[in-house]
N, C-alpha and C positions, 0 to 999 in steps of 0.2 A: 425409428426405421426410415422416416422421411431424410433424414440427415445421414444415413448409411445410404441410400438411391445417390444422393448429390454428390457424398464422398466419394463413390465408386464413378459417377460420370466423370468427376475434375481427374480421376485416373484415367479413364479411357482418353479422354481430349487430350492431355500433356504426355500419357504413351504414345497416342499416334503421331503428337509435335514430335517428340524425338524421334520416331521411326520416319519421319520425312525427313529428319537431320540425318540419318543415317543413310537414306538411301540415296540423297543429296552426296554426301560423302563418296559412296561405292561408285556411284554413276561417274566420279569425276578423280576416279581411280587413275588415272592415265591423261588428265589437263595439266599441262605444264603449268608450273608457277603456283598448283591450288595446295592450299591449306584447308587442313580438316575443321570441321567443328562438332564441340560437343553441347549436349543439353544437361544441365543441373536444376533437379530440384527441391524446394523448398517446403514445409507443413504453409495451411493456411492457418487463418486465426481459428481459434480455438471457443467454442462457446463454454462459456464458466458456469457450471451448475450450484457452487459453492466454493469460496473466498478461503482463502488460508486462515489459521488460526494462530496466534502467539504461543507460546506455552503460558501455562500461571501457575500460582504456586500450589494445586495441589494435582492438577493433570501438565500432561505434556501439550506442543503444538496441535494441530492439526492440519496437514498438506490441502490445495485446493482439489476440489475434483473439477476436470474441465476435458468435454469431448472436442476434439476433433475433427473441422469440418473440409475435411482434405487436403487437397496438393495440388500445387500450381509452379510453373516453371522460376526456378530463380533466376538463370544465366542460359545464353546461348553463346558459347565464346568461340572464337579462330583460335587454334596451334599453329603459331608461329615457329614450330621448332624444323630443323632445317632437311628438304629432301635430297634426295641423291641425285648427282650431277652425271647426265648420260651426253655421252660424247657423239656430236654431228657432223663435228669438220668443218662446220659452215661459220666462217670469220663471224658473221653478223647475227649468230645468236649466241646469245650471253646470258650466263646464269652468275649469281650472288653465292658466295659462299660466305656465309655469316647473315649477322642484320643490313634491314635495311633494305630499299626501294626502288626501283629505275621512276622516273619522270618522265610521262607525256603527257603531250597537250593537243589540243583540237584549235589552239590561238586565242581561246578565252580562258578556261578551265584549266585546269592541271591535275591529272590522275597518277597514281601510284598503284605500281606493277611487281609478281616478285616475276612474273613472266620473259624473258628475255626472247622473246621468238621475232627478233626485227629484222628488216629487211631494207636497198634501195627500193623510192620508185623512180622516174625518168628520169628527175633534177637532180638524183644523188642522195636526195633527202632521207635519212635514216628515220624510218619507220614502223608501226606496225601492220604487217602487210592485210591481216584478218579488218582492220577499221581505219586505217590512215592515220591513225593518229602518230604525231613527230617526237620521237624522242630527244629530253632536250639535255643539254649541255653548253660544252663553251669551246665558241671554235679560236685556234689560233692567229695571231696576228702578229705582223713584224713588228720587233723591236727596231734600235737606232739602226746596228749594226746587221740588221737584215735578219737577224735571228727569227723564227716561228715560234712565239711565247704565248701559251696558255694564263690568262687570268681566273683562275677558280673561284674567285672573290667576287667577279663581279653578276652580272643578272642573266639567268642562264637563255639560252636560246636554242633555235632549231640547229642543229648538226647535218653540214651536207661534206659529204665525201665526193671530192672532184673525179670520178673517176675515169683516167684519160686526161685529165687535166696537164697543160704545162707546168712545169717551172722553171725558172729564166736562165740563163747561163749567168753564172758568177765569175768574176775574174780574180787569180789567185791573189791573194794579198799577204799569204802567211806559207812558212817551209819550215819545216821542226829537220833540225839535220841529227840522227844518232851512227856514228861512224868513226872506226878509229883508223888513226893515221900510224901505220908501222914506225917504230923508232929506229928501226936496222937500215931504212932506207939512206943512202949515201945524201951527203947536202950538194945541190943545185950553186954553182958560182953566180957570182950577182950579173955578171956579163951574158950569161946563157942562152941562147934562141928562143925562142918560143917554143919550138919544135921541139926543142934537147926540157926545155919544163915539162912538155905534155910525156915525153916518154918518161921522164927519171919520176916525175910527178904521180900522182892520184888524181882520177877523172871521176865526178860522178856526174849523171844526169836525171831527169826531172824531165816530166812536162806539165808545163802550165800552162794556162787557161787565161786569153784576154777577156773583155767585157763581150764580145759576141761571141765566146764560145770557141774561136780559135785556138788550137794547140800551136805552143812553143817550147821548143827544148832548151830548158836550162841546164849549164854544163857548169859546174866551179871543178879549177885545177886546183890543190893543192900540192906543193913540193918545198920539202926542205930546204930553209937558210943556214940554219945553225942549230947548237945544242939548242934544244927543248923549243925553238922557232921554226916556224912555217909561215910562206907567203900563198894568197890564194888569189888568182881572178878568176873572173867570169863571161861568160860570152849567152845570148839568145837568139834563137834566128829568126830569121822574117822579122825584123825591127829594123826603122831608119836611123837608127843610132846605135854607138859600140853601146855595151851594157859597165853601168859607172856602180859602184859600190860607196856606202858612205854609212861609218861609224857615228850615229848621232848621238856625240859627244865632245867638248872640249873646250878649251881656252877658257876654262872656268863658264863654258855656258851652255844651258842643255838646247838637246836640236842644234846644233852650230851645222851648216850644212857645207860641208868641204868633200863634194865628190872625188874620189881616185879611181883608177883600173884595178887597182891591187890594195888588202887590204893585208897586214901581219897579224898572226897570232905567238902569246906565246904561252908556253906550259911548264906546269911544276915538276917537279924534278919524277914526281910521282904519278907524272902524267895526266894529271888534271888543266884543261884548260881556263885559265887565272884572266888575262885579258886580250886585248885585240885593239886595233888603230888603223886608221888609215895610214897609208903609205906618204910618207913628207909632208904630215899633218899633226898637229898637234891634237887630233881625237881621239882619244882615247877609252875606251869602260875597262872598269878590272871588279867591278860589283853588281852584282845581279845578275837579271838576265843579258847576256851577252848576241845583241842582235846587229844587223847591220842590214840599210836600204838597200836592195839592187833594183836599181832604176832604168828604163827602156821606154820607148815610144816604136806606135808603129803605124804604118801607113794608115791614113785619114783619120786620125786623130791627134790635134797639136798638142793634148796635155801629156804630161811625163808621168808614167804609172810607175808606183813603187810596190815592191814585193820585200816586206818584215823577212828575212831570211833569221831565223833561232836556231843559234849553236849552241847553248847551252846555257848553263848558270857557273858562275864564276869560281875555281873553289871546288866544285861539284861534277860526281861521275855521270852527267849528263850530257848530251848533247855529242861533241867532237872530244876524244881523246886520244890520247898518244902511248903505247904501249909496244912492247916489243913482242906483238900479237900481229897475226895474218890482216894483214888491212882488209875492210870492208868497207862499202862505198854507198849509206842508206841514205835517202834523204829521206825517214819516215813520211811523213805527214805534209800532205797541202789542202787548202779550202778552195780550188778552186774547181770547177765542171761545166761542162758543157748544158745545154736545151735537154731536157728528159721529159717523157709523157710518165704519169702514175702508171702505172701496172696491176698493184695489187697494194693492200694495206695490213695491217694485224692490229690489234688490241691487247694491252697489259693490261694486269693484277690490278690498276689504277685506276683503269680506263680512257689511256690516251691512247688517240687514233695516229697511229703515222705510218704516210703512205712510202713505197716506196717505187724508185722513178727509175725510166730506162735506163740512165746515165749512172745507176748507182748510188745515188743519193739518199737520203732517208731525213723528211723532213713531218716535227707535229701537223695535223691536220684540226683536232680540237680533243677535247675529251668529256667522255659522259658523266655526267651526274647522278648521284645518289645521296634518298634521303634517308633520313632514320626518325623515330618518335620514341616520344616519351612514355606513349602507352597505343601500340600498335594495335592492341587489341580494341581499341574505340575506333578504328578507321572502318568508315562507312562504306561497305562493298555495295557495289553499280551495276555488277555483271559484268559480261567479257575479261576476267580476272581485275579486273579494276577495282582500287580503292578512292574516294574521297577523308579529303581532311573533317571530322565533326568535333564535337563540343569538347566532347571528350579524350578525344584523342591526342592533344598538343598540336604546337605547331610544326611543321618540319624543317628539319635541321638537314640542308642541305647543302654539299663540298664533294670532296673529292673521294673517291672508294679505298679501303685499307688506312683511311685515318678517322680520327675522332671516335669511333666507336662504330664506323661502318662497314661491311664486311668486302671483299675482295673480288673483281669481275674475274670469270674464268669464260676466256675467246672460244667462241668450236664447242661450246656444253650449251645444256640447257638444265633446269631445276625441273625434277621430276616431283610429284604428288607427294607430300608426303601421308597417304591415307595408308594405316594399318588393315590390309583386309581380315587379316585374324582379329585385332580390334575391333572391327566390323561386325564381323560376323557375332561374336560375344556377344556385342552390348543387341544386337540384332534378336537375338535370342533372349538376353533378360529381358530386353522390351517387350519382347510377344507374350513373355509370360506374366509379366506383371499385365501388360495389357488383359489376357485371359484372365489373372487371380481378380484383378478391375469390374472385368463381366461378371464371372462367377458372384461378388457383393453384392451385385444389381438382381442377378434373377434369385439370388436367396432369400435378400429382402421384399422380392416380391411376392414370394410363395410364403413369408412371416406375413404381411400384407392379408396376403387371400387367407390366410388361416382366422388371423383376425374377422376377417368377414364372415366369414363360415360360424363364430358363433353364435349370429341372431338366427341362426337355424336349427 
């Protein structure tokens, strides 16, 4: 009966552990980021009143007899399994859809969150507004050619969003031309004015961008020589020199540099444009990409800036063509732009930050990190939705979101709870009742107890 009192307290104690898990749970019905947890439990050891028996050859075995000395908790585990993502609008909270972690840090330590509720404070620094802590990641940096390149590889750090920030004026260096040249247009005599090219001809313009941001209107004329040939120049304004053209190509040697005004094109019969040359130049391409320098200078500056002008690929319906179609006059594509302040920024499925600038530009800013484990469930909670790495857990494996096996940032959500209140409530109610069947052992055996006493009377 003594061993029925015990059995029945190790019931009481580990039902009210899990009805603290439980109400731990419901209270935290509505924290962003929280994972439920459950309670499992296990028998204790058993005390053996008698040993099992073999069989022999003229009786069978005999089973041990062995009581019982209650139950104690086996496991307190986290569900990791994934909440619902409620929509806030707000760029700077982020939720996880899949596995896997945000990273912040206090500048010593490193915590793991499925929380996304971050925010700026003054310096930009993405954080979490409830404790300061910096969410980390990897900000961009220029490459050779000025590009904004994210390394994911290398060691993560704090993420500051310039907001308001400049970025510089770039000066055009590249012109993607897509635009067909009518084949119906009558051919230009090689004698012709300038004037009688620009009317009988094709005009397109352009503006580009010097190194301070200054606009310049780029114009190339093109107008018919001959079957399946066209001559083109070019003109830019506000520059102290005419604008020179040069096919870098020829005499057997690349980059040969033989500036003209004018540059020939010519085409297949099928209106593909095949090659191009300087005028009274032996430069030539009729393979690959078919480009040509247009070169200008402008006041107070003595060096000669060149602009990559791409017509196309050789062979190929890219670039300039010639058809007996309505001409069009596109120079799709330039890189170059004026001084822009950020404005505003967004966040991908990835988690790269890029901001985007008065001027129209759209450049990386860095992007966030996330980690994943090998058994998430040994991560040591802290409080404030925080995990620490422990023994158990692994180490984390940390890159980029949507690869290796970690799940996808979504901008403007958040990860809602995922606690079952009907779940809840259930195990809320078999708790109480085992807890009560618990009691009930206790005062039974104590009224076996008092009976027992009662017969020295």
């Amino acid at each position: 009966m003594m061993r029925a009192l015990f059995s029945g307290v190790s019931g009481l104690k580990n039902h009210q552990t899990r009805m603290d898990v439980i109400g731990n749970n419901i209270s935290n019905v509505n924290t962003y980021g929280f994972k439920t947890s459950r309670v499992t439990f296990q028998d204790m050891i058993s005390q053996t009143l008698s040993g099992a028996a073999r069989p022999e050859e003229n009786r069978g075995g005999v089973n041990p007899k062995q009581v019982g000395l209650g139950m104690t908790i086996a496991s307190i585990d986290k569900i990791f399994t994934q909440g619902s993502l409620q929509t806030t609008g707000n760029q700077t909270d982020l939720a996880i859809s899949g596995d896997g972690f945000f990273v912040i840090s206090d500048g010593d330590r490193k915590y793991y969150t499925r929380a996304g509720t971050f925010g700026l404070d003054k310096d930009g620094t993405l954080v979490n507004p409830a404790n300061g802590l910096k969410a980390q990641g990897w900000m961009a940096t220029p490459d050779e050619r000025g590009e904004m390149v994210i390394n994911s590889s290398g060691t993560t750090e704090d993420i500051i969003i310039p907001i308001y920030g400049k970025v510089d004026a770039r000066e055009t260096a590249n012109i993607k031309y897509k635009c067909n040249l009518d084949s119906r247009y009558a051919v230009v005599p090689p004698n012709a004015t300038a004037r009688m090219r620009s009317s009988a001809g094709i005009t397109t313009n352009l503006d580009a961008y010097d190194r301070q941001g200054n606009i310049h209107r780029l114009s190339m004329i093109f107008w018919k020589t001959g079957p399946n040939q066209w001559t083109a120049s070019g003109a830019i304004t506000d520059t102290t020199i005419p604008l020179t053209l040069d096919v870098p190509a020829g005499a057997g040697q690349q980059n040969n540099v033989n500036p003209s005004a004018r540059i020939n094109l010519r085409f297949s019969p099928d209106g593909k444009l095949v090659s191009m040359a300087d005028e009274g130049t032996p430069d030539e391409l009729n393979q690959g990409t078919l480009t040509v320098n247009a070169n200008y200078r402008v006041a107070g500056d003595p060096n000669i800036r060149t602009i990559q002008l791409d017509l196309g690929k050789a062979g190929l319906l890219e670039g300039i063509t010639q058809f007996a179609s309505p001409t069009t006059t596109r120079a799709v594509e330039q890189d170059g732009y004026n001084m822009g302040y950020m404005e505003s920024f967004n966040v991908d499925n990835s988690g790269v930050i890029t901001g985007v600038y008065s001027n129209g530009t759209k450049r990386n800013i860095g992007q966030v990190a996330m980690s994943v484990f090998t058994n998430p469930q040994g991560l040591h909670a802290v409080g404030e939705n925080l995990f620490e790495v422990s023994n158990n857990s692994g180490m984390p494996n940390t890159g980029e979101a949507n690869q290796g096996g970690r799940g996808k940032i979504v901008a403007g959500t958040l990860e809602m709870s995922n606690v079952d209140l009907s779940d809840q409530f259930v195990d809320m109610i078999i708790t109480q009742r085992g807890f009560q069947a618990n009691s009930r052992s206790i005062t039974t055996s104590d009224q076996m107890l008092q009976e027992l006493l009662n017969l020295k009377r």
